[in-house]
Structure formats: C-alpha cells, structure tokens
One Martini backbone bead per residue (centre of mass of N, CA, C, O) as a GRO file, in nm:
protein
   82
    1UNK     BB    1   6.683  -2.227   6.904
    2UNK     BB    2   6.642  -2.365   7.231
    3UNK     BB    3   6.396  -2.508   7.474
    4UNK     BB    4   6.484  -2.785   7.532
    5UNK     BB    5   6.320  -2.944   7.272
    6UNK     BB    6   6.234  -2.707   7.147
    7UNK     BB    7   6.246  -2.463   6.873
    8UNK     BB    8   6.241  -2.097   6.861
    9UNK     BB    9   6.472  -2.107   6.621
   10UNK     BB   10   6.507  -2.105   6.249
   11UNK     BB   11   6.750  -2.030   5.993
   12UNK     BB   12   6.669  -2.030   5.645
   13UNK     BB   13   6.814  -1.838   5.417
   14UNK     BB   14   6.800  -1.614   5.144
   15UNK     BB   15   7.036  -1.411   5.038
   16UNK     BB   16   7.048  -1.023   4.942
   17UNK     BB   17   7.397  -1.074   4.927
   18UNK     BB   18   7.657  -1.090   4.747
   19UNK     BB   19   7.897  -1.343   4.723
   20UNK     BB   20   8.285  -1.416   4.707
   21UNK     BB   21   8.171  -1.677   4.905
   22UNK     BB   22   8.119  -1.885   5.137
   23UNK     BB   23   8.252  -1.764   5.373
   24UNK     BB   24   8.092  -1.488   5.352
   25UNK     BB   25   7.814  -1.599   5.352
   26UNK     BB   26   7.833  -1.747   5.655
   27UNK     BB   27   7.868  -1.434   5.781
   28UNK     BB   28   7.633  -1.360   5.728
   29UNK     BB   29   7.403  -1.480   5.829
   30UNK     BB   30   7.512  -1.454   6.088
   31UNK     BB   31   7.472  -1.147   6.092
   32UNK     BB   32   7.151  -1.188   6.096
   33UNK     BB   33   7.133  -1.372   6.380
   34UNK     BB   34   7.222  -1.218   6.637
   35UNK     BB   35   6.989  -1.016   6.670
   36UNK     BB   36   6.788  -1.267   6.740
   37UNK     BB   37   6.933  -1.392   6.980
   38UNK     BB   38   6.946  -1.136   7.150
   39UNK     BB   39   6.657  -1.053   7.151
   40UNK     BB   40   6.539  -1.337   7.312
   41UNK     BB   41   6.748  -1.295   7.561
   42UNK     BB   42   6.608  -1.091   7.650
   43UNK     BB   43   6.293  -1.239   7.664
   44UNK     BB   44   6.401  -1.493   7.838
   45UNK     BB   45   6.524  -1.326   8.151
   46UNK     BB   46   6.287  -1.164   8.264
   47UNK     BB   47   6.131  -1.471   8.287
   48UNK     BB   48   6.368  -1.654   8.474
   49UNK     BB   49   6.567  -1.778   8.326
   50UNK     BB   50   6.883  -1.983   8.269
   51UNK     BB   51   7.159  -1.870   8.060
   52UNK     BB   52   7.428  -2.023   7.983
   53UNK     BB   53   7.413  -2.114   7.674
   54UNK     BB   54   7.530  -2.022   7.352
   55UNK     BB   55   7.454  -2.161   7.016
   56UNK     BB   56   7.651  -2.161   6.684
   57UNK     BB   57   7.595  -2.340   6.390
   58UNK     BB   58   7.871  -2.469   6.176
   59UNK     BB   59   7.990  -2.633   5.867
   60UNK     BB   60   8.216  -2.404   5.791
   61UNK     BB   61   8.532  -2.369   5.862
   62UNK     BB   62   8.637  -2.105   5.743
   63UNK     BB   63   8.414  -1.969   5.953
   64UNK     BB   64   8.498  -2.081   6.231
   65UNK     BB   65   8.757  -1.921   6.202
   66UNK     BB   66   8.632  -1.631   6.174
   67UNK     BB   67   8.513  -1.605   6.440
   68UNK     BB   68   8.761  -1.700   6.631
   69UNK     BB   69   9.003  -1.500   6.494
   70UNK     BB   70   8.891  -1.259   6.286
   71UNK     BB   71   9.006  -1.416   6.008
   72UNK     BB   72   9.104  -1.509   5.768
   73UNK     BB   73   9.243  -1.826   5.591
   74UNK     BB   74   9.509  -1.931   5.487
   75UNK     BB   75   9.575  -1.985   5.132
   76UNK     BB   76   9.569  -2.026   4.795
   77UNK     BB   77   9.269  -1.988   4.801
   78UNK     BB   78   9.212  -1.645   4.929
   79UNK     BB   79   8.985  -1.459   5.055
   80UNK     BB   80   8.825  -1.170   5.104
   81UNK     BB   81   8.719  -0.886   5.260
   82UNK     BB   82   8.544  -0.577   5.223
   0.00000   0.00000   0.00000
C-alpha cells in the first residue's frame, strides 16, 4: 500500500499453511493481506485522506481469475480448493 511516492504496506512473507497449488498459496496470501489493508483504510480516513482507489497487485493468472470471478480456472490440470 503506497501513499504518495513511499509504501506504507509492503508484505511478502512465508505462509504457515500448506498449500495444494501455486494457486492456491496466493489465495492465502491475499487472504492474509486484506484484514491489514483494511484496517489501514480505517486509520487513514478519519485523519482526513481521501482514498479513492485500492490496488492488491498480482502476478498469477490463476489467481486472479479465481479473485474476479470467485472459482478456479478450469483446465486439464485442474485444482480444486476444499
């Protein structure tokens, strides 16, 4: 999470759950991720700010289909989430 030029979130860490798929693992990820941008959102609005647009960038396909449209990606090589 960026505000201006500098970053005031910045998360990359090793995940506590084992995951079934790449897919999968960035699903936790995101998931890990969204309670702490929220909680920015609260503390960065009464102070005035005004925050128009929030951006959670991603770099497998996979996952971001599966963010847009709420199911995985069907394919010969298909995982499932259970």
């Amino acid at each position: 999470m960026t505000m201006g030029d500098g970053a005031i979130i910045s998360l990359s860490r090793k995940h506590k759950t084992n995951a079934g798929s790449s897919t999968e693992a960035e699903l936790i990820g995101v998931n890990n991720a969204l309670p702490k941008i929220l909680y920015s959102l609260e503390l960065i609005r009464p102070q005035g700010y005004k925050v128009e647009h929030v951006f959670l960038y991603q770099d497998n396909k996979s996952t971001i289909l599966s963010e847009l449209h709420g199911k995985l990606s069907s394919g010969k090589e298909r995982n499932t989430l259970k």
